[in-house]
Every structure is written in C-alpha cells, then in structure tokens.
C-alpha positions as a Markdown table, in Angstrom:
| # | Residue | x | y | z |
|---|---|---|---|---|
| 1 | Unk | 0.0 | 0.0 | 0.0 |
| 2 | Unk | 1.6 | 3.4 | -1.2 |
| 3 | Unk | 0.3 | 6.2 | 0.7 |
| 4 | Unk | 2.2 | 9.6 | 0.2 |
| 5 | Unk | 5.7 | 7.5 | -1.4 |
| 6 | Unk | 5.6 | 5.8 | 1.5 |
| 7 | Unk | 5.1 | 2.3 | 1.6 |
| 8 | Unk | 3.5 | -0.1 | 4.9 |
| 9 | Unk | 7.6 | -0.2 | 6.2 |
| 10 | Unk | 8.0 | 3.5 | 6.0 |
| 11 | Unk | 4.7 | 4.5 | 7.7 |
| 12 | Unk | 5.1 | 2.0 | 10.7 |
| 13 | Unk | 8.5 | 3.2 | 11.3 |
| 14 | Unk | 7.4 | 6.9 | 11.2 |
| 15 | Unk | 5.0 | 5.6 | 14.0 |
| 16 | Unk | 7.3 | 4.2 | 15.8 |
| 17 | Unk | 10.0 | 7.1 | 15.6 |
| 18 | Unk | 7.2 | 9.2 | 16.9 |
| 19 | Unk | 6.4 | 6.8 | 20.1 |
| 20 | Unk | 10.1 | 7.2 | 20.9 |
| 21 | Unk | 10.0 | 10.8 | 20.4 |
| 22 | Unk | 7.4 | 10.8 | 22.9 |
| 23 | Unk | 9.1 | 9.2 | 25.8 |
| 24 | Unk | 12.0 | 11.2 | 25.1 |
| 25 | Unk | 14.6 | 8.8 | 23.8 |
| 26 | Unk | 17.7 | 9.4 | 23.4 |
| 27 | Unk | 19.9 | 9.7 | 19.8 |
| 28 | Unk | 17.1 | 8.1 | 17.6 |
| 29 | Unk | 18.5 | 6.3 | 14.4 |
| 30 | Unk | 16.9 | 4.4 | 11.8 |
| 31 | Unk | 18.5 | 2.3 | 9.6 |
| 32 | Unk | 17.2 | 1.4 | 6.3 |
| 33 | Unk | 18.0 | -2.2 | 5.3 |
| 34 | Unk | 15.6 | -2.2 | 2.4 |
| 35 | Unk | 18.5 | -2.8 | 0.0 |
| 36 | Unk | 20.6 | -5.4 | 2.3 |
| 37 | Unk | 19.7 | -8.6 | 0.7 |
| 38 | Unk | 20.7 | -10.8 | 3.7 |
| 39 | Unk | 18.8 | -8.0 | 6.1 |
| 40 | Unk | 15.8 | -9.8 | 7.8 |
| 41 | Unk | 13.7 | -6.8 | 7.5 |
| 42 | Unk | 12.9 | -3.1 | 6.2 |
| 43 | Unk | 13.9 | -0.9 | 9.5 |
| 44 | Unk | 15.8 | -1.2 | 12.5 |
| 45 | Unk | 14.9 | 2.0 | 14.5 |
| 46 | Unk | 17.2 | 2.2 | 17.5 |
| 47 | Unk | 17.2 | 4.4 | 20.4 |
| 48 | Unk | 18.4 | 4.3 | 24.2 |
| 49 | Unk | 17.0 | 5.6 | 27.6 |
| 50 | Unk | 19.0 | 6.6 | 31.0 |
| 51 | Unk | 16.8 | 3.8 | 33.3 |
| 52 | Unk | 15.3 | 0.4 | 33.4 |
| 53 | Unk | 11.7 | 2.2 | 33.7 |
| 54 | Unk | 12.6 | 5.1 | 31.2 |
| 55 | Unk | 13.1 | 2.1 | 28.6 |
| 56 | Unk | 10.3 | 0.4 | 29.3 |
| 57 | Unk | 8.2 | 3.2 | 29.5 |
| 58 | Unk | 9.5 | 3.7 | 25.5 |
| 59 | Unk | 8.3 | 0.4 | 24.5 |
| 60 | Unk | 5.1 | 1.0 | 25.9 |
| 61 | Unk | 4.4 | 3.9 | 24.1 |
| 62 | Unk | 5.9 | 2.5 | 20.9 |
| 63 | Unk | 3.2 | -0.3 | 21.7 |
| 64 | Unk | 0.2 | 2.1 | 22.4 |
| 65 | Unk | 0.9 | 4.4 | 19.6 |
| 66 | Unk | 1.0 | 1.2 | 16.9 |
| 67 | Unk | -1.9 | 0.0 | 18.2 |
| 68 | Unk | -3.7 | 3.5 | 17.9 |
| 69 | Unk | -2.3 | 4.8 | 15.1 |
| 70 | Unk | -2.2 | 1.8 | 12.6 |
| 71 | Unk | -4.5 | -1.4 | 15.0 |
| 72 | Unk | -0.8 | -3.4 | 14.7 |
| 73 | Unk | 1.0 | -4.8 | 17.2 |
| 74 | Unk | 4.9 | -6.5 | 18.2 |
| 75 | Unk | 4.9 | -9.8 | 16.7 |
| 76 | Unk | 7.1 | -10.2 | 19.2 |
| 77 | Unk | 8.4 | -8.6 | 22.4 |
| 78 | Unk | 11.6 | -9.2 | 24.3 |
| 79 | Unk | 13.6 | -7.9 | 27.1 |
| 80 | Unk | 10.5 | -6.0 | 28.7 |
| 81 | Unk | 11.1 | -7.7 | 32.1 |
| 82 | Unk | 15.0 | -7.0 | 32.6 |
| 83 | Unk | 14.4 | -3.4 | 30.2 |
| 84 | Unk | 18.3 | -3.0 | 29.5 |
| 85 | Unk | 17.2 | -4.2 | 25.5 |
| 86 | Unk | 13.6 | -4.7 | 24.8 |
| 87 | Unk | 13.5 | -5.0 | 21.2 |
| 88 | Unk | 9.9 | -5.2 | 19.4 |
| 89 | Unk | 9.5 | -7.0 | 16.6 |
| 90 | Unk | 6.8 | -5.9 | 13.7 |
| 91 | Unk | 8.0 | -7.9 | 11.0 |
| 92 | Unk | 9.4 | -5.5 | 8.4 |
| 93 | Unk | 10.2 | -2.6 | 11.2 |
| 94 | Unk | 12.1 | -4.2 | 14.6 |
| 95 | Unk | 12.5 | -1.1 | 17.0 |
| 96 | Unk | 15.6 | -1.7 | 19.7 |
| 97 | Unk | 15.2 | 0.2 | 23.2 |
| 98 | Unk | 18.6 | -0.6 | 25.0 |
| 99 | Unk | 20.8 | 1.2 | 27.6 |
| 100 | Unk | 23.3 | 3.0 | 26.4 |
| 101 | Unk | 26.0 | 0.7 | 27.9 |
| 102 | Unk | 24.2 | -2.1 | 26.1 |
| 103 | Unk | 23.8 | -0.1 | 23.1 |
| 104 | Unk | 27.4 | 0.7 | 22.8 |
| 105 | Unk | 28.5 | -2.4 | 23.4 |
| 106 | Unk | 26.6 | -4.1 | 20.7 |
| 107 | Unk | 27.0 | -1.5 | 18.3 |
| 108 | Unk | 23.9 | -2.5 | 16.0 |
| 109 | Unk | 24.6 | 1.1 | 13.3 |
| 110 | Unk | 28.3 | -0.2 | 12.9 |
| 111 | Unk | 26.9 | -4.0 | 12.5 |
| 112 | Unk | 24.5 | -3.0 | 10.0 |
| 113 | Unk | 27.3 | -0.2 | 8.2 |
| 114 | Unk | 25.8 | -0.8 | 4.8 |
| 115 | Unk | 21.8 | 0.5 | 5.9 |
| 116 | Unk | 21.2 | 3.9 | 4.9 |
| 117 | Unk | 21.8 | 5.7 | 8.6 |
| 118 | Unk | 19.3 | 8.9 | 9.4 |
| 119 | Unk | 20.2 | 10.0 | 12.8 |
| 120 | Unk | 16.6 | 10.8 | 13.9 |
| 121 | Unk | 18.0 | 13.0 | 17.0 |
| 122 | Unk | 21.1 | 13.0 | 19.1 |
C-alpha cells in the first residue's frame, strides 16, 4: 500500500520514531535495510533511555501508539522484564530500546554499516 511514497515499512517506522519521540529517547536512528539482501527486514529503529523504567516506559508507548495509530501490534516482544534491551519485533520494522551501555556495546549502526543511517536526534 503506497500512501504519500511511503510504503507499509515506512509509515510504521514513522509511527514508531514518533512513540520514541514521545518518551524522550535518546539519539534516535533508523537504519534502512531495504537494499541489504541478507537483512531480515525493512527498519531497525534504534534508540536508548537513562533507566530500566525510562526504557520500558519507550516500549510501551511505541506499543500504544502502533496499536492506535495503525491497529498493529509487536509480533514479538523481548527484554520487557530486565528493560536493558527490549526490542519489538513488527515484522518489516524491529525497534531496539537498549541502555546506552548495552547499546554501545553491541553496536547495532556499525553491525548494520551498509543500511542507509538517518540519525533521527542525538
């Protein structure tokens, strides 16, 4: 479904930007995989919060505004109970809420170097 140039992918990520935006997330990125060919989906959008709660509190609203805005849900959902990395899993858009210590460590934008990077906000 095109709706504006933007396809299903785009507007769910756009959704999802928005629920981290909302919760105040810290340096927001979203990384376009569309054109990885070994990439298991469209988006990873990744952000990071300064608390267990703060984190969690992200991937409730991310949850809350998809299920609002669009009637979708996760497919998935881990990590909510320890919230150092709850990532959310929507098929062709996986959003990662992590720690920054945990972010850093994993380094998901360096991982991925060949998405398409938009830093979202720092």
């Amino acid at each position: 479904m095109k709706k504006n140039n933007l396809d299903s992918s785009d507007i769910l990520a756009n959704v999802i930007i928005g629920g981290m935006l909302n919760n105040k997330s810290e340096n927001i990125v979203s990384l376009d995989l569309k054109k990885i060919e070994s990439a298991v989906c469209d988006y990873f959008i990744i952000c990071h919060g300064n608390s267990n709660t703060h984190i969690t509190a992200i991937a409730n609203n991310i949850i809350k505004e998809t299920s609002k805005e669009l009637n979708d849900k996760p497919l998935s959902k881990e990590g909510i109970s320890n919230g150092t990395w709850i990532l959310l899993d929507y098929g062709n858009v996986v959003a990662h809420i992590f720690q920054k210590e945990i972010r850093d460590y994993y380094n998901l934008e360096e991982l991925w170097g060949d998405a398409q990077i938009k830093n979202i906000i720092d």
